[in-house]
N, C-alpha and C positions, 0 to 999 in steps of 0.2 A: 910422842906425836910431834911431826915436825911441824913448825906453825908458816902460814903463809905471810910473803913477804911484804907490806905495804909500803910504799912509798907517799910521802905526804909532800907535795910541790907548790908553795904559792909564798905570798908577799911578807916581809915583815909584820909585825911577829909572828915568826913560826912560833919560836917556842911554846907561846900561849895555847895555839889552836894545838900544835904536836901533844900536850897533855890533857888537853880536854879529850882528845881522840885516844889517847894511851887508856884514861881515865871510862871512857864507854868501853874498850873491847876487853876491860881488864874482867869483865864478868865472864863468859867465854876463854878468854885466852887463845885466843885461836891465832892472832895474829901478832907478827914483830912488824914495825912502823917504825921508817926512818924518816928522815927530812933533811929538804933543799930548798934556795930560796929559788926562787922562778927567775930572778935574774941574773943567775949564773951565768958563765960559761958553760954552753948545754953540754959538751964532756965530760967537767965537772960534775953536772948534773947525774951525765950517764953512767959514770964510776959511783956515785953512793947510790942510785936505785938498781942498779946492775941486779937481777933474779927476782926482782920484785913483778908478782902479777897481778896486785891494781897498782893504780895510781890516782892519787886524790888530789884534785888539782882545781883550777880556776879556768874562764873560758877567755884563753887570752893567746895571740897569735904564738908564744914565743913557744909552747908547751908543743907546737907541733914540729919543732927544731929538735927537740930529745924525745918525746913517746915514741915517732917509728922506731927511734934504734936500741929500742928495750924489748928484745929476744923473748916470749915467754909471757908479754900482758896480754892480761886474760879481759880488762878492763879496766878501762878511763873515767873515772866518778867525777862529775863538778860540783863544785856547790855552788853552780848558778841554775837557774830555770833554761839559762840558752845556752846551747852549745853550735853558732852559728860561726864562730874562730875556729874552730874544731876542725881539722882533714877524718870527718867521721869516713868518709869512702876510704882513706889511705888506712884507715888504721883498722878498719875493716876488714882490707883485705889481709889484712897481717893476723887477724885473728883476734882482733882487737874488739870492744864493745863501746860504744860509747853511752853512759847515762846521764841522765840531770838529776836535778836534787829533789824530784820525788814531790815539788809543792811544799819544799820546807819553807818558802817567803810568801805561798800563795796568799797567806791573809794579809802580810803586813801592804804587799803590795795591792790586792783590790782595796782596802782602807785609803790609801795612797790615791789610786785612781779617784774614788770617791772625794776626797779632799781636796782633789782640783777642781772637779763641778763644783762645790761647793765655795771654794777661794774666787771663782772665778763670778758666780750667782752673786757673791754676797761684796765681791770686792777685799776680800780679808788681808791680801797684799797688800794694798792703797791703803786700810785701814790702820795696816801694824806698822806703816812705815811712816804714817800721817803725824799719829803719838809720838814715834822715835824720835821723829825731827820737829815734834813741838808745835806742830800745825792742828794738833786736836784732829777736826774732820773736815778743814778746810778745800784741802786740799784732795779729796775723790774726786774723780774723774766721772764723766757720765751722769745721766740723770736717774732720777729714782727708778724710774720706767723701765729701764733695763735690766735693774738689781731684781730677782726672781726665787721662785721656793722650786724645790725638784718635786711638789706636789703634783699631781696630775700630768705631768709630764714623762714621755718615751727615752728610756733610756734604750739604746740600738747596744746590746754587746756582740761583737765580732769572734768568736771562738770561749766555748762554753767550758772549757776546762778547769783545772784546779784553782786559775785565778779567777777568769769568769764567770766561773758557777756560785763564788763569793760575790762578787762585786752582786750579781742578781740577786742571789739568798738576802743580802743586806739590803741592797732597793725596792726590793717587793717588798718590804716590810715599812718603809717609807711612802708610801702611797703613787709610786709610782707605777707606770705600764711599764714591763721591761719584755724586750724582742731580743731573739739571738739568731744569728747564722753561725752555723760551722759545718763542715766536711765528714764531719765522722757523724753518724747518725747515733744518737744516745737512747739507750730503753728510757721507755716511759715513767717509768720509777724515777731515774737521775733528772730526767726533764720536770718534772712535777716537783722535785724536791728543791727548786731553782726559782720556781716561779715565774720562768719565762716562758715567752710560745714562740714558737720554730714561726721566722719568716723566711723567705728569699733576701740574697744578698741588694738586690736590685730594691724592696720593697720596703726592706729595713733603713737603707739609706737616704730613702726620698721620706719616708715619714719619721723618721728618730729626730728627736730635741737636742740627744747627746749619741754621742756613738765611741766607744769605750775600747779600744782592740787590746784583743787579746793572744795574739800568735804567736810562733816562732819563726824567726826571721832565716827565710830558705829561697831555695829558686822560685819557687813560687808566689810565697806570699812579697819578698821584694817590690815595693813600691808597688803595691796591690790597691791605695790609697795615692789617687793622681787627679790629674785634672777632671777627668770624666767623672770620678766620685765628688767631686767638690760642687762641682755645677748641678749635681741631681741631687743636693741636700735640702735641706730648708735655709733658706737665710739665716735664720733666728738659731743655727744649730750649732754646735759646739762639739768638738773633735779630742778626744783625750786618748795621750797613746803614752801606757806604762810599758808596753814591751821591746821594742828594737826600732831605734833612730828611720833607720831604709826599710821600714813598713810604710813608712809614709814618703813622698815626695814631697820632701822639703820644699823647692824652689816651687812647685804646684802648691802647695800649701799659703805659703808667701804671698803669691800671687793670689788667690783665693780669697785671704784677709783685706788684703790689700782694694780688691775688687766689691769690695763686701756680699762674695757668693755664701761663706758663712759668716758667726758674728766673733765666735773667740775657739779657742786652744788652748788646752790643759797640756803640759809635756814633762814627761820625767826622762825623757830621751830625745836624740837630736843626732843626726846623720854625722856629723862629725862630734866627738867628742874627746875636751871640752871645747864646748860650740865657740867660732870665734867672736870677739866681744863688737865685731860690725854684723854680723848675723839681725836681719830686721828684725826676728821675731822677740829679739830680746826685749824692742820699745815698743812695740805695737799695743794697742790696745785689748784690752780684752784678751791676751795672752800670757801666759801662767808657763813660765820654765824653773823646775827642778833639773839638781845635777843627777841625775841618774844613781837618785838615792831611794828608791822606794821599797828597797827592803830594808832598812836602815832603820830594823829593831834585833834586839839580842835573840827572840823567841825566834827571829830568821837563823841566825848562827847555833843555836843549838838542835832545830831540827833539822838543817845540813848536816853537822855532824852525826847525828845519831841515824839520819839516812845511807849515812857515807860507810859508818861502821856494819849498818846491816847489809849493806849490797858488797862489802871485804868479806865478810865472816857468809853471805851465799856463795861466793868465788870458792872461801876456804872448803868448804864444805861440798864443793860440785853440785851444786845447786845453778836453774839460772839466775843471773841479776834482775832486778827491777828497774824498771822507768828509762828501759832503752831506746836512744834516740836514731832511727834510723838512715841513712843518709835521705837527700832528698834532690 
């Protein structure tokens, strides 16, 4: 049986990830797996994936310079949650599928999200940087009054999916009220297992404490989070956004803070990245910036890979793929 071709496409080191990925399809055998770094020369590229029908890759502009001119992909697997780089319409029309990685990071990233309300409640940045420099706890900013428990307080999630069906699971359990809006209408079973209650986008925003987004960054949701959201919040409300930088309007966001229409911002993302180091969000108060590290646990990288290997070994098999992303 002939085995189907995979191409494995992303950053230093390959090698490592190329045998972890050798190492899952070696039960099956179904597939032969080569590999390129992503920052080739993308004809370089296109000469060692040449007959290859997925490709397993990262969600990164350069990948849309070599996947059109590979004759025959059946599908583009990432091992990111976004495929917002992606030419998903170009390579669609080529016969192309594009997927994501199936919620391999969903938990490390609602954990993530969580850990920003909470750095931010408790001051834990001010804290760990207080000790470093020898200042004990001199040095926190703000008064007791502001420092807060997530007890009785609305958690607003923005999209209930793989990562914000976590973030909820986990806060319901914390004595929190948690609300969600999303687009897709979810059976009653998956809503109930969550612990949230379905509000309007409008209703969620003007009473949530915190408000958690959870999307993919597209035509639509693009800066979906702008002035008009900032002003119908609570004052006292806080903004956390682990998915894609231009969800949010920065310079509205800025401004907001600044205004004091909310009180603080959790960020593991940021509209340019990495953000420039005069970006005001960096000193502002009450604001909380990660490098767009919030999958930034091992159990992320091995459930990509083993996502990546089962939607190769569907392709091999004429089977459809899973967790396709459609254009939008």
């Amino acid at each position: 049986m002939n085995k189907t071709k995979v191409a494995l496409v992303t950053r230093q080191p390959i090698d490592v990830r190329l045998a972890a990925l050798k190492k899952i399809s070696a039960k099956k055998d179904l597939l032969e797996i080569v590999s390129a770094d992503v920052l080739q020369n993308p004809d370089e590229i296109i000469t060692k994936c040449s007959g290859a029908e997925v490709l397993i890759t990262i969600n990164t502009d350069p990948v849309n310079a070599f996947a059109s001119k590979l004759p025959g992909l059946k599908l583009l697997q990432t091992f990111s949650a976004g495929t917002d780089r992606l030419d998903k319409e170009g390579l669609l029309s080529q016969g192309t599928k594009v997927a994501n990685n199936g919620g391999a990071n969903s938990v490390a990233v609602a954990e993530h999200a969580i850990m920003l309300m909470l750095t931010i409640n408790h001051k834990f940045d001010e804290q760990i940087e207080s000790v470093k420099k020898g200042n004990w706890a001199n040095d926190i900013t703000g008064p007791l009054s502001e420092a807060t428990s997530l007890v009785g307080k609305q958690v607003g999630i923005i999209g209930l999916g793989r990562i914000g069906s976590r973030v909820a699971k986990r806060l319901s359990a914390w004595e929190c009220t948690v609300a969600y809006y999303d687009t897709v209408d979810f059976d009653s079973e998956y809503e109930t297992s969550t612990g949230a209650k379905r509000l309007s986008l409008e209703e969620l925003v003007s009473t949530s404490d915190y408000i958690s987004l959870h999307v993919p960054l597209d035509r639509v949701t693009h800066h979906m989070f702008g002035t008009e959201q900032f002003k119908a919040m609570k004052k006292s409300a806080v903004l956390i956004n682990t998915c894609r930088g231009s969800v949010v309007d920065e310079q509205a966001l800025i401004e907001a803070l600044k205004n004091k229409e909310i009180w603080g911002a959790g960020l593991d993302v940021t509209e340019i990245e990495p953000t420039p180091l005069n970006n005001p969000l960096i000193t502002m108060p009450n604001v909380v910036i990660t490098p767009h590290q919030a999958t930034r646990v091992i159990q992320s990288e091995w459930n990509a890979d083993m996502n990546a290997i089962e939607n190769a070994e569907r392709i091999a098999l004429n089977l459809e793929p899973y967790w396709v992303v459609d254009p939008v």
